[in-house]
C-alpha atoms as one frame of an Amber mdcrd trajectory, in Angstrom:
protein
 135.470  59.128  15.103 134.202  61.085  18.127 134.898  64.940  16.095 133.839
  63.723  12.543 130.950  66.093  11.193 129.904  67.792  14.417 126.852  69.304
  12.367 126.601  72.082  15.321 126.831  69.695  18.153 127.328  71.875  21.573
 129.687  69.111  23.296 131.585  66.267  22.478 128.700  63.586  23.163 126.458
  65.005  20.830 130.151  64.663  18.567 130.084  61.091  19.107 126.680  60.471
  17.743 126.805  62.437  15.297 129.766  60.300  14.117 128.030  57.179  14.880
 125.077  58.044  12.289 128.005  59.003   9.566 129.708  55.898  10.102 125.936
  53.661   9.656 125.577  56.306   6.810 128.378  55.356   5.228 128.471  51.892
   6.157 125.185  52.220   4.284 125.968  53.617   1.211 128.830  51.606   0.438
 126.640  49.289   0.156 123.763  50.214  -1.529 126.526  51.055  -4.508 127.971
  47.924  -4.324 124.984  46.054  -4.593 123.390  48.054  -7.055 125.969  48.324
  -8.928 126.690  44.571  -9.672 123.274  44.247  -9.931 123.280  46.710 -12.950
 126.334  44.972 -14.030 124.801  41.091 -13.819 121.724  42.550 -15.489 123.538
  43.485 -18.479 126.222  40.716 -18.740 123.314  38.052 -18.180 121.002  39.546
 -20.332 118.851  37.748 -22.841 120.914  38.003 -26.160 119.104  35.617 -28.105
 114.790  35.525 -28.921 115.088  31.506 -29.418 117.226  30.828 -26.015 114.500
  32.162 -23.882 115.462  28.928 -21.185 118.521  28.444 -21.636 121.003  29.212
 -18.364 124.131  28.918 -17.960 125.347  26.408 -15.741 126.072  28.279 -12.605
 128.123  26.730  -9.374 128.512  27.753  -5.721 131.104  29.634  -3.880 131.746
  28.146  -0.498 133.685  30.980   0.109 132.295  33.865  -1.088 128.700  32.832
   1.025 130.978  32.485   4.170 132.320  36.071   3.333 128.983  37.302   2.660
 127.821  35.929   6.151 130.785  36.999   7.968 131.323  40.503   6.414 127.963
  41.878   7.078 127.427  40.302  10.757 131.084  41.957  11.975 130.356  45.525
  10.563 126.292  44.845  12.664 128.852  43.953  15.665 131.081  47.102  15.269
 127.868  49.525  14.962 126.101  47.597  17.816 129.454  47.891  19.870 130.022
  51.519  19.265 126.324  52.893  19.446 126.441  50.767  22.818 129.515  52.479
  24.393 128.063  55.618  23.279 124.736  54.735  25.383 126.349  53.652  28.168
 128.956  57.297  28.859 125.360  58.785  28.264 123.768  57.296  31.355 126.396
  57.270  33.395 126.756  60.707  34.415 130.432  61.801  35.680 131.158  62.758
  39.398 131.217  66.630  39.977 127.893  67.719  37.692 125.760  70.485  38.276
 122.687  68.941  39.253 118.902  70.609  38.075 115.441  68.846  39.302 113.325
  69.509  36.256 109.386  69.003  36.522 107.159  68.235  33.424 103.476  68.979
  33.440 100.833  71.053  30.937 102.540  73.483  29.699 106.079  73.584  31.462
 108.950  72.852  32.660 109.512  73.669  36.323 112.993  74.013  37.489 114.392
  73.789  40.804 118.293  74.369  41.801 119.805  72.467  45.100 120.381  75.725
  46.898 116.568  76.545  46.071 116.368  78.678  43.420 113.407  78.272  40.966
 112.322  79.112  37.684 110.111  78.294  34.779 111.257  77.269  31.167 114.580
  78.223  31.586 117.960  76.427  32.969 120.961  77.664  33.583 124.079  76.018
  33.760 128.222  76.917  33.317 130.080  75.933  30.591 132.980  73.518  31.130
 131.074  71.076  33.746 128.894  68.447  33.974 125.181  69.340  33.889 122.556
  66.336  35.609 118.915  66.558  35.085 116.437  65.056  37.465 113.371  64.799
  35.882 109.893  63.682  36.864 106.040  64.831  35.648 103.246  66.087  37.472
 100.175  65.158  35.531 101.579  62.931  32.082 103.906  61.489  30.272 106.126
  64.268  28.653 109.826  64.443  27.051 113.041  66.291  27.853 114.862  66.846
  24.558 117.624  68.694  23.967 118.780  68.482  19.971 121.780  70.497  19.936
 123.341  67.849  22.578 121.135  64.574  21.035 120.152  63.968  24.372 116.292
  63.136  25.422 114.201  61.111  28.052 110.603  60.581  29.278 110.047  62.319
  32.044 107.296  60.178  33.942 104.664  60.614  36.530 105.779  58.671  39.601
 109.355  58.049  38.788 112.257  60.007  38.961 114.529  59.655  35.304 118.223
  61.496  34.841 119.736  62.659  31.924 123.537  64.501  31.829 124.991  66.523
  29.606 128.791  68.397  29.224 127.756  71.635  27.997 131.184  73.377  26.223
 129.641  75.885  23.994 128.300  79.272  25.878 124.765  79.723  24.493 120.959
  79.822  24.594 120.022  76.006  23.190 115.844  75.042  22.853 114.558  72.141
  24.845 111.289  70.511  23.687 108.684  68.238  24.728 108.590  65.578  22.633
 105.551  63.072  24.208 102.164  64.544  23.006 100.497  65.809  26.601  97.829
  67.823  25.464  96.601  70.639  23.022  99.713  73.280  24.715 101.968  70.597
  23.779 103.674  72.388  20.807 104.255  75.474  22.919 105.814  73.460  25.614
 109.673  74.968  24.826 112.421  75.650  27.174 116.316  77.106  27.066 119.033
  75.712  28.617 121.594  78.825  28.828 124.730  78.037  29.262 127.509  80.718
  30.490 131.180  81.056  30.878 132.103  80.064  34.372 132.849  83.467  35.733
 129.123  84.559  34.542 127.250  81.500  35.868 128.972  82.000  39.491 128.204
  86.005  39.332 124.577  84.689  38.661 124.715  82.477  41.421 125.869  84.362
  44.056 123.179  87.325  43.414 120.613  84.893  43.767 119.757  84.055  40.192
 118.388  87.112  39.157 121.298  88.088  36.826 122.240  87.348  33.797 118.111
  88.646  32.212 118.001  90.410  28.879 117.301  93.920  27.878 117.665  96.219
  31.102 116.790  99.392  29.682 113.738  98.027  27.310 110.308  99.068  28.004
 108.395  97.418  31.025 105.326  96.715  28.701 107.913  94.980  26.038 110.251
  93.056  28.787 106.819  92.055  30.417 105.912  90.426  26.861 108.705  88.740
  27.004 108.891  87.451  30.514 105.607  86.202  29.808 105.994  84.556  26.572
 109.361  82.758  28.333 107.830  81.954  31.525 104.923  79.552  29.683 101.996
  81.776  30.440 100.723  81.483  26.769 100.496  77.794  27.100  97.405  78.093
  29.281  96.323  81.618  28.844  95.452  82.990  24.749  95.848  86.321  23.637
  93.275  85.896  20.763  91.105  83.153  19.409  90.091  80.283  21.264  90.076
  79.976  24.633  92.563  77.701  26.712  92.644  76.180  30.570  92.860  79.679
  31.386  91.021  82.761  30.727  91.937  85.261  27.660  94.824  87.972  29.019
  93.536  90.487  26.187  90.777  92.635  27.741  91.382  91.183  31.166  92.429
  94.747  33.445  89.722  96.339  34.064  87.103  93.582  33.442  84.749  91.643
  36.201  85.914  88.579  37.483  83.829  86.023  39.165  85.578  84.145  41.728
  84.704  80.628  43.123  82.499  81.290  46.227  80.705  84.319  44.389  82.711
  86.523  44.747  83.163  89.503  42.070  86.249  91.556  41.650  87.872  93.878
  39.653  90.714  92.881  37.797  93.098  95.903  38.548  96.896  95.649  39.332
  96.958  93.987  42.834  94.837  91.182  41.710  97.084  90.468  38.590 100.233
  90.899  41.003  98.313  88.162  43.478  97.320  86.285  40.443 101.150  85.662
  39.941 102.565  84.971  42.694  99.659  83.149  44.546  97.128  82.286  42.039
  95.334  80.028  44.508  94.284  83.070  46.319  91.418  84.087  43.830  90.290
  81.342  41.381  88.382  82.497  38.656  85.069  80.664  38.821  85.187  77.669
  35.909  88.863  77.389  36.054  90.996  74.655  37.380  93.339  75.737  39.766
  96.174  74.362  38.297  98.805  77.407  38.103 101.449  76.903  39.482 103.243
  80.001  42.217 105.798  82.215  40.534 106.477  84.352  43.209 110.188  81.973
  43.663 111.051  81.938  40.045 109.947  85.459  38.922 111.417  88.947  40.595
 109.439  91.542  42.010 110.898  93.790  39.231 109.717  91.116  36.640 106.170
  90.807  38.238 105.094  94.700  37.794 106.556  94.391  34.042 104.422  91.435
  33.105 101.453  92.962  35.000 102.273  96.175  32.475 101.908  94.703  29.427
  98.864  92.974  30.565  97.345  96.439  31.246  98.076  96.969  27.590  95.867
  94.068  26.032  92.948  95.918  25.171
């Protein structure tokens, strides 16, 4: 049962469940038919035939064996799904010897990831194909989920506790990871990827410090800085347009005035959206929680001057 139907599953646990919900589905509809159909087939036979014999029964006689077999039937196929969905369960939470492991921290609006060896970076994992991947998750401010469809793998990551979740990634790819606890109006922008790479790409990656392996080298800096900042979680907290979030608007902010906390006024040219970045506790904008968190581990020099680009072109 464990390759039935993989419906797109990216490793042979998310496989097994997906068989386990064809087998209840199946389970399922072989009986609904059954029943329904002898109870189309009782309501015709039984039917009233007759205006004037509107009480009359037939005399009707029970089965000891048929209600043991209707006891007994349903109970062991409850035992075999219980049984199965439990060993299923258990190889989920038990994660093999050898995985990658990945401390991933929840809080409004992102994911925070740090790697063993110290690497860092923000809405996006990275892990090889081919091994073991362990999550350790915990939450800074509220309750929040780590879900990961394409695997059928989720849990709560919690403030004060420290939960794990593993995975055997065998399909290269970019796969979406959602929040899937309600924590707040960014909630629905809270995404992730987990990018998984052949072997031979993930160690490259690895060894040049985990800035290898981006997208679109010879793109504009204005468009890669869009992008960098769309994947790094910046719009959770900061709008474009429209109404305004925890943090100010980006559009119209080079150039503009900022007051600072203290009373301080500056101009918002490039150094102070550089410092902004990588040490936004430097200059808080007065009104504003200082809540952002440092990118200046996750994010690249190189990536840093693009974003600050294509904020210099939000009019």
């Amino acid at each position: 049962m464990d390759n039935v139907l993989p419906f797109g599953a990216a490793s042979s646990q998310a496989g097994r469940v997906d068989a386990l919900f064809v087998m209840i589905a199946v389970i399922c509809g072989f009986f609904f038919f059954l029943t329904q159909g002898m109870l189309i087939y009782f309501a015709v036979k039984y039917r009233r035939r007759r205006p004037d014999q509107d009480n009359q029964t037939p005399a009707i006689t029970g089965s000891p064996v048929l209600e043991f077999l209707w006891i007994l039937i349903p109970s062991l196929v409850v035992v075999v799904i219980f049984y199965y969905g439990w060993r299923i369960y258990a190889d989920q939470r038990i994660p093999v010897a050898g995985a990658t492991e990945v401390y991933v921290n929840g809080r409004q609006w992102m994911f925070e990831v740090k790697y063993p060896d110290g690497r860092t970076a923000i809405n996006e994992i990275r892990v090889p194909a081919g091994k073991p991947a362990k999550f350790i998750l915990s939450a800074s401010d509220v309750l929040h989920g780590f879900y990961l469809p394409d695997f059928r793998v989720k849990m709560d990551m919690i403030p004060g506790r420290v939960t794990t979740l593993w995975v055997q990634p065998e399909r290269p790819g970019s796969y979406q990871i959602y929040c899937t606890v309600y924590c707040g109006t960014g909630h629905s922008n809270m995404l992730a990827r987990l990018i998984v790479m052949p072997p031979g790409e993930y160690a490259d990656w690895v060894e040049h410090g985990g800035r290898g392996g981006g997208e679109g080298g010879s793109e504009p800096l204005a468009a890669r800085g869009e992008r960098i900042l769309s994947g790094a979680g910046c719009l959770n907290c900061h709008a474009l347009d429209g109404k305004e979030k925890i943090g100010p608007n980006l559009r119209g902010l080079y150039g503009s005035k900022a007051p600072l906390e203290g009373g301080q006024v500056v101009t918002v040219d490039e150094e102070y959206l550089r410092e902004s970045i990588v040490d936004p506790g430097a200059k808080v904008v007065k009104g504003y929680p200082n809540v952002m968190p440092t990118y200046k581990a996750s994010m690249p020099p190189d990536d840093v001057r693009a974003v600050v680009e294509y904020l210099k072109t939000l009019k």
